[in-house]
TIDOVO-310090 format. One record per residue: x, y negated, z of N, C-alpha, C in turn; residue number from 1. Coordinates in steps of 0.2 Angstrom, whole numbers, plus 5000, padded with zeros to 4 digits. Last residue first. Example, Ala and Ser with C-alpha at 12.3 -4.5 7.8 and 13.67 -1.06 7.14 Angstrom:
<recs>
REC  n.u  n.v  n.w ca.u ca.v ca.w  c.u  c.v  c.w   k
REC 5064 5011 5035 5068 5005 5036 5064 5000 5039   2
REC 5066 5028 5039 5062 5022 5039 5066 5016 5039   1
</recs>
This chain:
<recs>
REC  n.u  n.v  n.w ca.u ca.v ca.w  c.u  c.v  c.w   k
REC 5085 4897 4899 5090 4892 4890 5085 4897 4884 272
REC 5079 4903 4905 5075 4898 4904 5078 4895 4897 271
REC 5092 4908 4913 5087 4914 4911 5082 4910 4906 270
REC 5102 4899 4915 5103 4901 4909 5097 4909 4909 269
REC 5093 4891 4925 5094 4887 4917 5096 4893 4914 268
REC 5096 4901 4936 5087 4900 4934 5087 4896 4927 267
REC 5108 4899 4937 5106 4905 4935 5099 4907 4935 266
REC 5111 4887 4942 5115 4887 4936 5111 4894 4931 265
REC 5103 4887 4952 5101 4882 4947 5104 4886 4941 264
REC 5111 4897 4959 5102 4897 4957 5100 4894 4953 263
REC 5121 4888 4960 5123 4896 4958 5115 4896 4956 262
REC 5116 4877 4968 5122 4875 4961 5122 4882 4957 261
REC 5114 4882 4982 5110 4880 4977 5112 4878 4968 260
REC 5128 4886 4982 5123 4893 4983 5115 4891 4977 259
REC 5135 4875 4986 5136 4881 4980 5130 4886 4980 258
REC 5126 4869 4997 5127 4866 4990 5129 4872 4985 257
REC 5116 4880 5005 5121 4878 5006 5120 4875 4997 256
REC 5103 4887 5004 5102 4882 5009 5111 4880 5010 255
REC 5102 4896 4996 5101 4890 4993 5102 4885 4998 254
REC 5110 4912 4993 5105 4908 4998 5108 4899 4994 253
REC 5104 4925 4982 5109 4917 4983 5106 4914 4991 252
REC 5106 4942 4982 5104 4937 4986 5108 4929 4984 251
REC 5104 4954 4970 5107 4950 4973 5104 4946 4979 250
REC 5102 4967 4960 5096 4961 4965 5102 4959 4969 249
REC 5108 4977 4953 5103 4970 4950 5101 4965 4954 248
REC 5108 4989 4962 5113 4987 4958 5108 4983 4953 247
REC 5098 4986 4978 5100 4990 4972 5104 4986 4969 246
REC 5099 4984 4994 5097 4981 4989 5098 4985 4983 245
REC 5090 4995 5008 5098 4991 5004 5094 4987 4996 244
REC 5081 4993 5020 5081 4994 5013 5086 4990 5007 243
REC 5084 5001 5034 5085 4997 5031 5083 4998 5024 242
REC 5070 5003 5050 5076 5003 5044 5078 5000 5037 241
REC 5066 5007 5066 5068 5001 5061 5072 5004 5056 240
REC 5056 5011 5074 5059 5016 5069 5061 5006 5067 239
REC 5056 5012 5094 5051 5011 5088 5055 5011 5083 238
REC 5062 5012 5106 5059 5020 5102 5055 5018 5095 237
REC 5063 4999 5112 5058 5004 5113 5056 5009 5109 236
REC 5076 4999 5106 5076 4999 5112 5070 5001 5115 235
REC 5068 4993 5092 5072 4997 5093 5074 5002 5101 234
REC 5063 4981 5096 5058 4987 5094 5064 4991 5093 233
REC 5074 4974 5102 5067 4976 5105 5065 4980 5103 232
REC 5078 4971 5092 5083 4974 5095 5080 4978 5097 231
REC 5068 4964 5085 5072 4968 5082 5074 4973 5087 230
REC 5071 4952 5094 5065 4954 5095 5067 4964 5088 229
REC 5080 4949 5092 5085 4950 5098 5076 4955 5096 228
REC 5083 4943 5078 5087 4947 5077 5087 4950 5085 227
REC 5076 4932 5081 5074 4938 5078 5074 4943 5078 226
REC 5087 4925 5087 5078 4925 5091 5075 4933 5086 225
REC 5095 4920 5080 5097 4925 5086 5091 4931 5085 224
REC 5091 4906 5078 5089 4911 5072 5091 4917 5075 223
REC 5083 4900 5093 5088 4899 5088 5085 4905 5083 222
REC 5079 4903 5107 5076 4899 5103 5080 4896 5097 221
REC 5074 4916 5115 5081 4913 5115 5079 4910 5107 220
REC 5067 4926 5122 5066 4917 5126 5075 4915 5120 219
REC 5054 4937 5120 5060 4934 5115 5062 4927 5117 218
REC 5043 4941 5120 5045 4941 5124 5053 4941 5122 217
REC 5035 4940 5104 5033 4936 5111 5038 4937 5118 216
REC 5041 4949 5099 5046 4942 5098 5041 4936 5104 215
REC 5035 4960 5100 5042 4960 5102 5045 4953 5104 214
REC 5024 4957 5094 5024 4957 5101 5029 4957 5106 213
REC 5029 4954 5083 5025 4951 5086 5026 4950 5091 212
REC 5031 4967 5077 5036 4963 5079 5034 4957 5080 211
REC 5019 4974 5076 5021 4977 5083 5029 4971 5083 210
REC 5015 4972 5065 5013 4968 5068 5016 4968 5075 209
REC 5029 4976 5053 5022 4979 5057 5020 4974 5061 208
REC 5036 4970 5041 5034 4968 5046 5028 4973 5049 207
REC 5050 4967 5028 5045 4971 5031 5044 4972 5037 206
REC 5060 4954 5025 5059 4958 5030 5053 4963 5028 205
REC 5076 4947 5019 5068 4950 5017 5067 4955 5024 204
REC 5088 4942 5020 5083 4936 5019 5077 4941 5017 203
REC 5098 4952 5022 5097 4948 5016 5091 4943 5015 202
REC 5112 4957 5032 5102 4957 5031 5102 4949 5026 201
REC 5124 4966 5028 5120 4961 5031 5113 4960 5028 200
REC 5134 4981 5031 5129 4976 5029 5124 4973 5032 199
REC 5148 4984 5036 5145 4979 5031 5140 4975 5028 198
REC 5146 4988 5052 5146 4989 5046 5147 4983 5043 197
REC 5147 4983 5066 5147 4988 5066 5147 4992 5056 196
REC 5162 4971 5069 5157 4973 5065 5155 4982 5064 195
REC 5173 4969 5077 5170 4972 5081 5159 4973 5077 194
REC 5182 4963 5068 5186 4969 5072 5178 4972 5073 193
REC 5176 4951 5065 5178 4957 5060 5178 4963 5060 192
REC 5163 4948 5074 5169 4945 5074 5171 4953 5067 191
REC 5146 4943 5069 5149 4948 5074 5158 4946 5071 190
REC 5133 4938 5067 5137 4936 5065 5145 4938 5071 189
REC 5121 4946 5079 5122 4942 5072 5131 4939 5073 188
REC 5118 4965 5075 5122 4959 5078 5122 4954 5074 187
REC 5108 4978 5077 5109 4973 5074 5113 4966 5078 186
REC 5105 4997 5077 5109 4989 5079 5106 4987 5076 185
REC 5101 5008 5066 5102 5008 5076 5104 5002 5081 184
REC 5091 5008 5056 5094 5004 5060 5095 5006 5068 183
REC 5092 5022 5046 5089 5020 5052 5093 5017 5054 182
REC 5100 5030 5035 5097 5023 5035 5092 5020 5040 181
REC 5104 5041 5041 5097 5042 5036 5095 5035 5034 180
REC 5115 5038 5046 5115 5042 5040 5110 5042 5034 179
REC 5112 5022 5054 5114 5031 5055 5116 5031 5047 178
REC 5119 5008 5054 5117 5011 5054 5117 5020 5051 177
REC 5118 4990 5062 5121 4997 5062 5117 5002 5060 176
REC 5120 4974 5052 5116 4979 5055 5121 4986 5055 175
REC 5121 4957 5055 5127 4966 5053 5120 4972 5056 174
REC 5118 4943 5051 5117 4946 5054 5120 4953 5052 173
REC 5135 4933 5045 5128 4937 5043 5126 4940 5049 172
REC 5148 4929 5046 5142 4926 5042 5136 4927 5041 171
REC 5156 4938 5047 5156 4934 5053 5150 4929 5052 170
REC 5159 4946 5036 5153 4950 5039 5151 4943 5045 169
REC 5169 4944 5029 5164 4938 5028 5158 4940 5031 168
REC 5177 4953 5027 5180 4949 5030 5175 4943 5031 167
REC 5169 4965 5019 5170 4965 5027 5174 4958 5030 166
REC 5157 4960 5007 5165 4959 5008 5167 4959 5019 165
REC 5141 4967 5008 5148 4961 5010 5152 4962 5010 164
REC 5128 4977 5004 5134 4976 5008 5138 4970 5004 163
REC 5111 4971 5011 5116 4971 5006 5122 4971 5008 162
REC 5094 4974 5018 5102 4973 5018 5107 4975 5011 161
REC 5078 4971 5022 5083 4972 5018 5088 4972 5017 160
REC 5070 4982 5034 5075 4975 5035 5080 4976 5029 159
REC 5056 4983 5042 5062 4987 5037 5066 4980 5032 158
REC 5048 4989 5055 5054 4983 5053 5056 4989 5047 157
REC 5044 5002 5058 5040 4996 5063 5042 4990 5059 156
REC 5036 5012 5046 5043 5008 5050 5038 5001 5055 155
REC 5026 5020 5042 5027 5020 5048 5033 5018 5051 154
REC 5026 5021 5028 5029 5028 5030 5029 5026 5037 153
REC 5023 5007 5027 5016 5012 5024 5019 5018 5027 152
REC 5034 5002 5029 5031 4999 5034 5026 5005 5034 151
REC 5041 5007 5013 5044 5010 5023 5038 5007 5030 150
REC 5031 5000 5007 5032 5006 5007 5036 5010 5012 149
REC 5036 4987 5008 5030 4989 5008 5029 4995 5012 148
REC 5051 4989 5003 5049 4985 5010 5042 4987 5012 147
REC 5047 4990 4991 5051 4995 4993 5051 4992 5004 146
REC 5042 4980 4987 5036 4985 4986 5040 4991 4991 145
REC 5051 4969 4987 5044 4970 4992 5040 4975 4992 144
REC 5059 4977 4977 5063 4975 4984 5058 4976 4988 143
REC 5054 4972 4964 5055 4980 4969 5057 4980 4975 142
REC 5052 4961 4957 5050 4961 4964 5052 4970 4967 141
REC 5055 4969 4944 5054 4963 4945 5050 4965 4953 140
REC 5068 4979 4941 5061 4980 4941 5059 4972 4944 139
REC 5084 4973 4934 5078 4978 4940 5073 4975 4940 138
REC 5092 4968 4927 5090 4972 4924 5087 4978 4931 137
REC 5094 4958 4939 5097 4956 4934 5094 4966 4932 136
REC 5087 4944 4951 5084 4952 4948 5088 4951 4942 135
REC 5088 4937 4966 5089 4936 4957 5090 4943 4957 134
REC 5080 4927 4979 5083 4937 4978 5082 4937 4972 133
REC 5086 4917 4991 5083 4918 4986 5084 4928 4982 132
REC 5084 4910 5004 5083 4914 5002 5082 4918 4993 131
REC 5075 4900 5012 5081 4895 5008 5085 4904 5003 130
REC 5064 4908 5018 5063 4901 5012 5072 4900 5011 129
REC 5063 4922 5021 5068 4916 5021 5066 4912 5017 128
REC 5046 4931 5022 5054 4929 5019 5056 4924 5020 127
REC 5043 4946 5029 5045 4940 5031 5051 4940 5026 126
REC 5026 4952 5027 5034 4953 5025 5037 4946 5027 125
REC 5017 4961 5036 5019 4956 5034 5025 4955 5031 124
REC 5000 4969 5043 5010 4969 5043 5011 4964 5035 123
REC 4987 4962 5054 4993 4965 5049 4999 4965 5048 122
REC 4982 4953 5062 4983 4961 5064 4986 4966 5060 121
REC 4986 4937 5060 4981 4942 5061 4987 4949 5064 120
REC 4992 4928 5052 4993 4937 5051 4986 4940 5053 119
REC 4986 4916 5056 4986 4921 5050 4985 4925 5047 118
REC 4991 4916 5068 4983 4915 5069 4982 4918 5061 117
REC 5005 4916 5068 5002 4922 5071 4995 4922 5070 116
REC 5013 4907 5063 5010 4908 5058 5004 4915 5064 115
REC 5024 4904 5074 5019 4899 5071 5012 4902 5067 114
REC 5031 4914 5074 5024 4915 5079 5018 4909 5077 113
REC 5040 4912 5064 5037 4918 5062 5029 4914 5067 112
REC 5045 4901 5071 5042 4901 5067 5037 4906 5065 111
REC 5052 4908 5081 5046 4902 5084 5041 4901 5077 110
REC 5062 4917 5075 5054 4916 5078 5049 4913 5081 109
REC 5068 4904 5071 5065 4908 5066 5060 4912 5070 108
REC 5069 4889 5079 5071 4896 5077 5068 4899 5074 107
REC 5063 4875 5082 5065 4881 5090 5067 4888 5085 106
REC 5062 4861 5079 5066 4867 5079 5066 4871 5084 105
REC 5044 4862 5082 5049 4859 5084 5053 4865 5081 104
REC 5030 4864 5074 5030 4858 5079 5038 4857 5082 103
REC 5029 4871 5060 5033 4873 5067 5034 4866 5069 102
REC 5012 4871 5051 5017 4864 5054 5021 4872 5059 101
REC 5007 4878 5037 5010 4875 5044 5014 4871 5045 100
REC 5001 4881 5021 5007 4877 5026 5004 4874 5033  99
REC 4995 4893 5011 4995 4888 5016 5001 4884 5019  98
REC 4993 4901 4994 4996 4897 5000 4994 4894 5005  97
REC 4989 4912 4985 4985 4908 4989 4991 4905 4995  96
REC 5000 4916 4969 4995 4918 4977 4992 4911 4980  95
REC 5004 4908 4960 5004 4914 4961 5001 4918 4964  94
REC 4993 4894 4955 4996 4896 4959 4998 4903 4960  93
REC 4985 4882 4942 4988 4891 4943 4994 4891 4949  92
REC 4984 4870 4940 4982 4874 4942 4980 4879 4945  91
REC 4998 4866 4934 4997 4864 4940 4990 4863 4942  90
REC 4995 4874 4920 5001 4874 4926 4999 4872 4932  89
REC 4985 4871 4916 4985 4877 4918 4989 4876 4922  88
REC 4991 4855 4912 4983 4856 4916 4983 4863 4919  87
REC 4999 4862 4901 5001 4857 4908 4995 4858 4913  86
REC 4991 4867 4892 4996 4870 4895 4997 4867 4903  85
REC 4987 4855 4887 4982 4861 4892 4986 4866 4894  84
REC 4985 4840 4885 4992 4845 4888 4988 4851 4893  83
REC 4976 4833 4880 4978 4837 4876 4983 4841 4880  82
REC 4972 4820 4889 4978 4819 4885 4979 4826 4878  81
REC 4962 4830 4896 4960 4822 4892 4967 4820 4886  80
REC 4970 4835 4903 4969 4837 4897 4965 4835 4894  79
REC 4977 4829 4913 4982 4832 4906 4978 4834 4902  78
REC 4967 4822 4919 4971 4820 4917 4975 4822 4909  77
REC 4965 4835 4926 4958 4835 4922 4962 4830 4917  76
REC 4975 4839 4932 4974 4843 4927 4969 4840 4922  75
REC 4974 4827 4943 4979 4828 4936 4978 4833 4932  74
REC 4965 4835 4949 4961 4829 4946 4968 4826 4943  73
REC 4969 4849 4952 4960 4848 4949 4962 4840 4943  72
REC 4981 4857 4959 4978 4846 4958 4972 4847 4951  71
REC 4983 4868 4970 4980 4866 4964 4979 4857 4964  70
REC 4997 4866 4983 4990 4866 4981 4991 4865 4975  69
REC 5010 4866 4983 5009 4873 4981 5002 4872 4980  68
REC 5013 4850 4983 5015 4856 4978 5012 4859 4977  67
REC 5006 4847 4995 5004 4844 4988 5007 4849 4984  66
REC 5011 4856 5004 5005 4857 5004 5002 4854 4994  65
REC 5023 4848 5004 5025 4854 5001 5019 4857 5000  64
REC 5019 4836 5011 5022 4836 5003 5024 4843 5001  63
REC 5013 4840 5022 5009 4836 5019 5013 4837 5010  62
REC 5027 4847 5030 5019 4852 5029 5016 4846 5021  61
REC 5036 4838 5034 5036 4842 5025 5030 4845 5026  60
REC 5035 4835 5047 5036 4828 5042 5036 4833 5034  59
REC 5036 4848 5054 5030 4841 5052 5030 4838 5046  58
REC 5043 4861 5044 5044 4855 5048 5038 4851 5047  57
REC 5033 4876 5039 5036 4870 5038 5036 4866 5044  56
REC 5029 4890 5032 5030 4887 5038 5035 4881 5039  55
REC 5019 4897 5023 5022 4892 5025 5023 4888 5030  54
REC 5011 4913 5021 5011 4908 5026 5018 4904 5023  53
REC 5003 4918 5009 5009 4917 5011 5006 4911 5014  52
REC 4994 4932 4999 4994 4928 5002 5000 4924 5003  51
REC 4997 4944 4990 4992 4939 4987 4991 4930 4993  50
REC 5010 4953 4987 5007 4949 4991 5000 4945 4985  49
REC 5015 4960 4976 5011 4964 4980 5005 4959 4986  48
REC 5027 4957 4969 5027 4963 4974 5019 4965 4978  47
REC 5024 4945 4963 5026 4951 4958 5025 4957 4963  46
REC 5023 4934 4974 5016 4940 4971 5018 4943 4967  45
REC 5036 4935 4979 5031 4939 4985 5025 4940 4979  44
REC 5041 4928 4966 5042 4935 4969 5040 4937 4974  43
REC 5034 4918 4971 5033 4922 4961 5034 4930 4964  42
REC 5039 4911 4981 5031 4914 4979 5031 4918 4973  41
REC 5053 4908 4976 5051 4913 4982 5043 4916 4982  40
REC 5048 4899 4966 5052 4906 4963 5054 4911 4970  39
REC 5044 4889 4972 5040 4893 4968 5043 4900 4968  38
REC 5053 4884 4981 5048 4886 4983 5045 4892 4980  37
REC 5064 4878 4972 5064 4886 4977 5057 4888 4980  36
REC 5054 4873 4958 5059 4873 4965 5056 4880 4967  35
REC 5055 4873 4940 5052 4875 4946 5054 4873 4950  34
REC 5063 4870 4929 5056 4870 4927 5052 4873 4932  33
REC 5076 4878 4937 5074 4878 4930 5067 4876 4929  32
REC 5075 4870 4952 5078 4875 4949 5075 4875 4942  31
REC 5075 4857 4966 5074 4859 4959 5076 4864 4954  30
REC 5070 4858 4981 5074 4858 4979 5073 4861 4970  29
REC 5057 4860 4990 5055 4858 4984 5063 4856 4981  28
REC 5066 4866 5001 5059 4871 4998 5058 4868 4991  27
REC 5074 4859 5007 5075 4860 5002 5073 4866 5000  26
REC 5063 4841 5006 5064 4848 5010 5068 4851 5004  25
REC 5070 4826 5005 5067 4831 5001 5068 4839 5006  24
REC 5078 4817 5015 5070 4814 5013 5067 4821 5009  23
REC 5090 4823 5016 5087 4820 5021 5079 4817 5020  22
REC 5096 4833 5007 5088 4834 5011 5087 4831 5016  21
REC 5108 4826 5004 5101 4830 4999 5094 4831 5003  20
REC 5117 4824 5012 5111 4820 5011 5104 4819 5007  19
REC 5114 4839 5018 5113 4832 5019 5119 4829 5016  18
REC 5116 4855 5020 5114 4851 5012 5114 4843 5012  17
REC 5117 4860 5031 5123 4861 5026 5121 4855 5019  16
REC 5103 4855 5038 5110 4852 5039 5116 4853 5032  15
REC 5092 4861 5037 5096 4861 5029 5101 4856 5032  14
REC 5084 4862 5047 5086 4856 5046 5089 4853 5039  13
REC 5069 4872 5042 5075 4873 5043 5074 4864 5043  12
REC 5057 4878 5040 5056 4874 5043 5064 4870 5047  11
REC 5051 4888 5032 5055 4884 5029 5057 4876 5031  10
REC 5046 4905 5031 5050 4898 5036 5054 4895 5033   9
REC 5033 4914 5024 5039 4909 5023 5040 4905 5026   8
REC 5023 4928 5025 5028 4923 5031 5033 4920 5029   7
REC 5013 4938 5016 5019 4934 5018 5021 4928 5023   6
REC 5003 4950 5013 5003 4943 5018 5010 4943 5021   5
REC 5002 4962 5006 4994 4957 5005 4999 4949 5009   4
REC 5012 4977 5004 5009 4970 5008 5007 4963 5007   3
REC 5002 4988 4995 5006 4981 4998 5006 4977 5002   2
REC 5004 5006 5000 5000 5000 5000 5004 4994 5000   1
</recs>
């Protein structure tokens, strides 16, 4: 079964990016005739999702809401002009969006918790807004279907991972794990000596509800915060595991200059 309902935090300070995002979130950051925002929804609805939470700093809920909502009365505009193409465009949305507000930096769980009136009583995927996952001859969105499908087999957490260059594991959450691909660990950004692998959690998550409840009793209000509620469902007997990436899917993340320069460069040369 897919999962119907996504969780995007994109409620970051985007410190790495300033001056760039001092006025622009860098959700509506510009890639080939779209922003990061889009090409994160495209691929939650290629996989399955029909919903998503957005989960936004105050001061960006109003202008990223403008984005992802339908404009009725510019389409009406373009196509008095003739631009029916344009008209379609900006009012066709991939899934059904909303935007919250996270009322303070407080972390990536604070965020997810944001969105709890939502979810509801479902499982969820959680994706990284500054995250991006580039498909070079894979199936388009397989990643969420593949995250689906371990939550559908009874994972509590199925956490997408990619191996890294071991000397650059200091930079990542590290997961540890068996044989069968069952997360036994998770550390973030663990020193070289004392990383338990090389791979690191790529900005996807698959979500049972029951990480909810982990992350309600979660007091540590940074990006940690996830990764401690994680720990949680582990530590209580419950199945976490990983869904490595395949050879074609990549991660950029966008929330750094080079990262967004590498998306941009690799959303123009698919669109040339």
């Amino acid at each position: 079964m897919p999962l119907s309902h996504a969780v995007v935090p994109v409620a970051g300070l985007a410190t790495r990016l300033l001056p760039l995002t001092k006025a622009l979130p860098k959700a509506l950051l510009p890639l080939a005739g779209r922003l990061v925002i889009d090409a994160v929804l495209a691929e939650l609805a290629a996989g399955g999702c029909t919903r998503a939470t957005i989960v936004a700093a105050p001061r960006d809920v109003e202008l990223i809401a403008r984005h992802v909502d339908p404009a009725p009365d510019l389409a009406d505009v373009l196509r008095a002009r003739g631009r029916d193409a344009l008209a379609d465009a900006v009012l066709t949305t991939p899934l059904h969006a909303t935007v919250v507000a996270q009322p303070r930096p407080a972390g990536l769980a604070d965020a997810v918790l944001c969105a709890r009136e939502q979810i509801g009583d479902e499982p969820f995927v959680l994706a990284l807004g500054d995250a991006l996952l580039l498909e070079e001859d894979a199936e388009p969105a397989a990643l969420v279907a593949r995250l689906a499908a371990a939550i559908d087999d009874g994972a509590a957490c199925a956490i997408a991972v990619e191996e890294v260059p071991r000397e650059r594991v200091s930079s990542y959450g590290i997961v540890a794990l068996d044989d069968g691909g069952v997360v036994r660990g998770i550390v973030e950004k663990p020193a070289v000596a004392d990383a338990p692998s090389a791979f690191a959690v790529a900005g996807r998550y698959g979500c049972a509800p029951s990480l909810l409840e982990a992350l309600d009793g979660v007091p540590l209000p940074d990006d940690a915060s996830v990764t401690a509620g994680i720990a949680a469902l582990i530590g209580g007997g419950r199945r976490v595991v990983a869904t490595p990436l395949r050879p074609g899917e990549r991660r950029v993340d966008v929330g750094t200059l080079a990262g967004w320069q590498a998306a941009l460069a690799e959303d123009l040369r698919r669109h040339a």
